[in-house]
N, C-alpha and C positions, 0 to 999 in steps of 0.2 A: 318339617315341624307341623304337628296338628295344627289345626286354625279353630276347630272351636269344637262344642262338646254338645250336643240334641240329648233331650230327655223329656219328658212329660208329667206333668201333675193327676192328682186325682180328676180333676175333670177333666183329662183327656190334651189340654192345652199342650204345645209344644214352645219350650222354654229354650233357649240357646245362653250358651257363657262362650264367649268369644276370649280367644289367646292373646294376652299382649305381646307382641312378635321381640320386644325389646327384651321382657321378664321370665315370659313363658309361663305369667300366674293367668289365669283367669278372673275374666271380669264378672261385673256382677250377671244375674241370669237375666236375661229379657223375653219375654211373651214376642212370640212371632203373630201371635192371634189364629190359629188355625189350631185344628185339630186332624190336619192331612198333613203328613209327613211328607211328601212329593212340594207341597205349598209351601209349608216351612223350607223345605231346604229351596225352595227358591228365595224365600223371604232374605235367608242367610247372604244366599248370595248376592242380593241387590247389596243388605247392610255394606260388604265387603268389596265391593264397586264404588259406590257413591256415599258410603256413610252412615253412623248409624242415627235413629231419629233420638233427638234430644226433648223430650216433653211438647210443649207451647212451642219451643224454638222452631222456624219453619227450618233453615236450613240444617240438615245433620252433620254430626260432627265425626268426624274422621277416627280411624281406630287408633290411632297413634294420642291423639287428643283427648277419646275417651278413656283411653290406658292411661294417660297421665292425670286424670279428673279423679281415675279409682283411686292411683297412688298417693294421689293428695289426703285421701279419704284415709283409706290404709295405715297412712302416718299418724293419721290423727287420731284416733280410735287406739295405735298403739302407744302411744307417747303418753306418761306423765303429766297433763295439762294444770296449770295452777287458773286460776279465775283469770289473772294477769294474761296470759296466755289465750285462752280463751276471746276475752273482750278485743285482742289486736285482731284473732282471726274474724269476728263477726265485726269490727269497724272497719275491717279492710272490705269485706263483701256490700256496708253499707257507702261506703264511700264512692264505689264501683255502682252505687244504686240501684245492687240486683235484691236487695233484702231490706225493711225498715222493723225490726224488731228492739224490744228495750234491749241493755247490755246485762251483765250477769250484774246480781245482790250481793256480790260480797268485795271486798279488797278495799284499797284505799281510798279509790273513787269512786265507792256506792255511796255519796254523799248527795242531795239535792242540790241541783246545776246553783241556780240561785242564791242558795243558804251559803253554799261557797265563795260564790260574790258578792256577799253580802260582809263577811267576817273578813274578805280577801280588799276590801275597799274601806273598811272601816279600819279609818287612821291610829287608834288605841289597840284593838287588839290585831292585826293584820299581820302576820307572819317575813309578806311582803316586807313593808312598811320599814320593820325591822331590819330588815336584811339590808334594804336601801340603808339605812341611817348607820347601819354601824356601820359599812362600806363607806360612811360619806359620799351618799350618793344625796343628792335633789330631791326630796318628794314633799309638798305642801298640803296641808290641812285641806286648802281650798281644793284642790285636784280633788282630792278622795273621796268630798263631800259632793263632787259635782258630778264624780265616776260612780257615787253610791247612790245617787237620783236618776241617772241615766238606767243603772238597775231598778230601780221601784218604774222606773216609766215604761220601760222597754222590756227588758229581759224578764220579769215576774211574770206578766203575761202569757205570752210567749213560751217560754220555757217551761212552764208549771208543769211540779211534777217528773221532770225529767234529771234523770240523775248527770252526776259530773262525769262519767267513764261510760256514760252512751251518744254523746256530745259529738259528732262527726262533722268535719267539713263540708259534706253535705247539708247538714243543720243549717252550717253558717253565712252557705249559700244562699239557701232557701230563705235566711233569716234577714241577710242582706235588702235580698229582694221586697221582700217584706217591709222594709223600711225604705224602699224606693217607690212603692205605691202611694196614691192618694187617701189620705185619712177624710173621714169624716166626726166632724167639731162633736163631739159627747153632748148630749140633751144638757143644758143649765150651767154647762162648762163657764168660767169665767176667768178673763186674763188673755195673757197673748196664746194663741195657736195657729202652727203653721201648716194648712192640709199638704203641700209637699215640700219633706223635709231634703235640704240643701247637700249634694255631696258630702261637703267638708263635715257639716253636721253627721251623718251616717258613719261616716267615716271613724270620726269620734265614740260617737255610739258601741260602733264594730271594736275599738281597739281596748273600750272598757272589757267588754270579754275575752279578745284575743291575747292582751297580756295575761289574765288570768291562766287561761289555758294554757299556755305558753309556758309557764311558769312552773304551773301541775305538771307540766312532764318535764322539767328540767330536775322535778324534788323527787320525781319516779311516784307519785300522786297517780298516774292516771300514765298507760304505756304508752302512748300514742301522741301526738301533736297533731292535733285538728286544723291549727293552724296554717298547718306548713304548705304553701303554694297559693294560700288565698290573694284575690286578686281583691284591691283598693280602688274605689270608686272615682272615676277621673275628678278633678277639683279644683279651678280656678280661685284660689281666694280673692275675696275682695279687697280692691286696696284702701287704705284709708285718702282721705283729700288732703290737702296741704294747702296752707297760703302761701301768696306773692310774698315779694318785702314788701310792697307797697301794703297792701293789707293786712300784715303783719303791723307793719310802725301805725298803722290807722287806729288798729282796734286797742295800739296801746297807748293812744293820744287819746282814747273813749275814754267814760267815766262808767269805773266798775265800781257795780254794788260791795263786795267784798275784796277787803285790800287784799285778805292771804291769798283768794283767788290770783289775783294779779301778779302779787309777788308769784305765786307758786304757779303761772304759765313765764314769766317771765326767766324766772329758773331754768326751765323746761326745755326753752328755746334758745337760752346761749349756752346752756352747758350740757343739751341731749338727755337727761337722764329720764327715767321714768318714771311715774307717777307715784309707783309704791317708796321709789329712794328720797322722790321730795319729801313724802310727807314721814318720812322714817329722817329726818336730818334735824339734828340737835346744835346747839351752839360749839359744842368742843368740835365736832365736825368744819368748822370751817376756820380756814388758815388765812395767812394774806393774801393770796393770790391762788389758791386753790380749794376744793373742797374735798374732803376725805368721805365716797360713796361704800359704807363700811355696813351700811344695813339696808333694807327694804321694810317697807308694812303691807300687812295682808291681814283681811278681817281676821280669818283663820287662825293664823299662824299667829299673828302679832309681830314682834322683831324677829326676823331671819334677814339672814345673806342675802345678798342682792341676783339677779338669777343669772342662773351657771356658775354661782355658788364661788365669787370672785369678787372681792373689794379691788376700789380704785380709784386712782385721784384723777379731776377735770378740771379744767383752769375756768376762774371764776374773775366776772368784771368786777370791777371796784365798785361800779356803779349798784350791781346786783348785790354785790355784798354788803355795800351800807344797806339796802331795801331788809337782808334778811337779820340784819343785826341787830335796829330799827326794831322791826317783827318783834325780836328776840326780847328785847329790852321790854314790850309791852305782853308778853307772856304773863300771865298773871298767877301761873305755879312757879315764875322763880326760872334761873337761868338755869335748870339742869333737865326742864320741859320739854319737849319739842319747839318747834320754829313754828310750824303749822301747828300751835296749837286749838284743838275744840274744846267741849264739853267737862271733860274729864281731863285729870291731872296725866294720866298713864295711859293716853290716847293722843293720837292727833286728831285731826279734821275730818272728817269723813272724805272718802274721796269724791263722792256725788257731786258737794261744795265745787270742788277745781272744775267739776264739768260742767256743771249749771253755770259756773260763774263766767266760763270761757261762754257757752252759747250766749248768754243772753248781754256779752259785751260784742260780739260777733251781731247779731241783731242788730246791737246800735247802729251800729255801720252799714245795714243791710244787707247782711250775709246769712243766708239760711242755714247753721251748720247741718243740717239731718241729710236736704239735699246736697251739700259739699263730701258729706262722708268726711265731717270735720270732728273730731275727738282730742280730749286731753294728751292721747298718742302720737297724734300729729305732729306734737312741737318737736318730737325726738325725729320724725320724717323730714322734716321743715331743718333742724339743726344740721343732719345727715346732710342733704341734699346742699343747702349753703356752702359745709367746711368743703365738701368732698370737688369745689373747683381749687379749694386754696393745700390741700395734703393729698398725699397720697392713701387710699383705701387702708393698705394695713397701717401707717400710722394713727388712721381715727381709729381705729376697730380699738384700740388702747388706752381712749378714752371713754368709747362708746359702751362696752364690756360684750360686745358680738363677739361670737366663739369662731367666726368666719366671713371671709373678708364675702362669702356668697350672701350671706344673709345683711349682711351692709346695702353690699348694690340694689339690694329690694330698695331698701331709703333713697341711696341717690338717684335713681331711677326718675325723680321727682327733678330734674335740674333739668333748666328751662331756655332759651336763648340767652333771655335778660342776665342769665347767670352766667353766661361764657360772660358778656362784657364786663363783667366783676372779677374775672381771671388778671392777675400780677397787683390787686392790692392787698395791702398788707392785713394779716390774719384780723387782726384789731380792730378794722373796720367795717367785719363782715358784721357785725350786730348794731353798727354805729346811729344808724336811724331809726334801729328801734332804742333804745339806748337814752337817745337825744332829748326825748320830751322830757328825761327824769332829772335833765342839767338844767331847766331853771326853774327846776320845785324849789 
């Protein structure tokens, strides 16, 4: 079988098209660089030794390889190509980081990167959004609005300009990275700024975009998932602090500035729930001996489901429930108000309230919360860690509303010597001292 085919140009040059030994089509022609036919066909035969030279690339690439590089070509040039078509072959080449070119102007995702995440995080008209909700899926006002500042912060910048179907994991690399450097504070800037932003923070960042993307090629938006193999930034979260019992019954022997405050960490901390269920709890909500956790509040949202989108009932002390009945009774819209209520009829408390009023009854006592890493959320770490020497993991998780018994043991993790010696009494006296001050009000 021939191996290759000599012939010359006007100016004399000697050109070679080499046989693919597999097809027996001819490759493209290449310049030997001579115009001596004795040089050329030496030239030839180095190619057919050791390779033929590939541009910039130092080492050559073999004629089986270059045959198969034509054929690629070949196909492509004879194929029907749609834009769609198109844009996978060049994000496959950019992915590969041998080309950074825009992607083609036409198809479903020649839209601007941004403008997409913008209408894609915007709670009202978000396609998303939708999809979630008639799925009965989870998604909150407050997410959207905090995924749609992460765009104005991050991604506008950055991205400008860049369409949504030229978007490569490459980008998101690069863009990673980008967000693991040190910042410097903007001239006049005002407010908190942190020059290096925290894993878990990035991370967050990274996933305002990647569900987006992620999503575009699931609707056939954009052929490709950029996403797909991206690696997540390692991330230790911080844990929150917890108190003893002792300093738990301490700070509730303190005198606090606001009573709902009190009531509503005392809630907190014999019955676990969380911050947004307290102040979402009404008087039909509570029974004799238990409370029905049937809603949540969020600036956002207002009343929804409680999260993971699951009501449930926690056993409530007699003690705590005279406190919120009490509450109740001094409601000044009337017994169909809130328990925590604020300002407004159709509102409760603000949450800030339950925080302020936790630190600076914590103060009284001497207790720094900021250095504790002590928050409103703690009482729910603080309840975990108590019950979890007197039940078993998956019986709290049933009170708790954890979708898993892993995300529990984050809370008990918090159980301390002092709490083995509180192992075989009775459930009823896990809260008994704190509890106690409120027996001879």
């Amino acid at each position: 079988m021939r191996r290759y085919y000599l012939h010359t140009r006007r100016n004399g040059t000697f050109y070679a098209e080499l046989i693919d030994p597999q097809t027996g089509m001819k490759l493209t022609a290449r310049s030997t660089g001579t115009n001596n036919r004795d040089e050329a066909l030496l030239k030839i035969a180095e190619w057919l030794k050791t390779g033929i030279p590939t541009g910039r690339v130092r080492e050559p690439r073999t004629l089986e390889a270059a045959a198969g590089i034509e054929n690629i070509l070949r196909v492509i040039r004879r194929s029907e190509l749609n834009s769609d078509d198109a844009l996978r072959i060049v994000q496959t080449l950019k992915d590969r980081e041998l080309i950074d070119i825009a992607a083609v102007k036409s198809g479903n995702g020649a839209i601007l990167f941004t403008e997409y995440l913008e209408e894609f995080w915007d709670y009202a008209a978000s396609p998303y959004v939708r999809e979630k909700l008639a799925h009965r899926h989870s998604i909150g006002k407050r997410h959207c609005y905090e995924s749609l500042n992460c765009v104005h912060l991050f991604y506008d910048g950055y991205f400008s300009g860049r369409l949504l179907n030229s978007i490569t994991r490459a980008d998101l690399k690069k863009f990673s990275l980008f967000l693991s450097e040190k910042r410097e504070k903007p001239k006049d800037y005002k407010g908190h700024f942190a020059e290096k932003l925290s894993a878990s923070y990035i991370n967050k960042i990274l996933i305002v975009g990647t569900t987006a993307l992620s999503w575009a090629f699931r609707e056939g938006i954009i052929p490709a998932d950029p996403t797909a193999g991206l690696v997540r930034f390692s991330a230790t979260p911080e844990k929150r602090g917890v108190l003893t019992p002792k300093e738990a019954a301490a700070v509730f022997r303190s005198e606090w500035k606001d009573k709902r405050a009190c009531i509503a960490s005392l809630l907190a901390c014999t019955t676990g729930m969380r911050s947004g269920e307290v102040l979402a709890l009404r008087q039909e909500d509570i029974e004799e001996r238990a409370l029905n956790v049937r809603h949540s509040w969020g600036i956002y949202d207002g009343l929804k489901t409680p999260k993971n989108g699951e009501t449930r009932r926690v056993p409530l002390q007699p003690e705590v429930r005279a406190e919120l009945l009490e509450l109740a009774r001094e409601n000044p819209y009337g017994p169909e108000g809130f328990i925590f209520y604020g300002n407004l009829a159709d509102k409760p408390i603000d949450s800030s309230v339950l925080v302020n009023g936790l630190h600076d009854a914590l103060q009284g006592i001497g207790i720094d919360a900021k250095s504790r890493g002590i928050v409103f959320h703690s009482w729910r770490h603080f309840w975990s860690a108590r019950m979890a020497d007197r039940m078993e993991a998956e019986k709290l998780t049933r009170f708790t509303g954890h979708k898993t018994k892993a995300v529990f043991k984050e809370y008990a993790d918090h159980i301390t010597e002092e709490n083995l010696e509180e192992v075989g009494k009775v459930g009823a006296e896990v809260f008994g001292n704190i509890l106690q001050f409120r027996k001879g009000a």
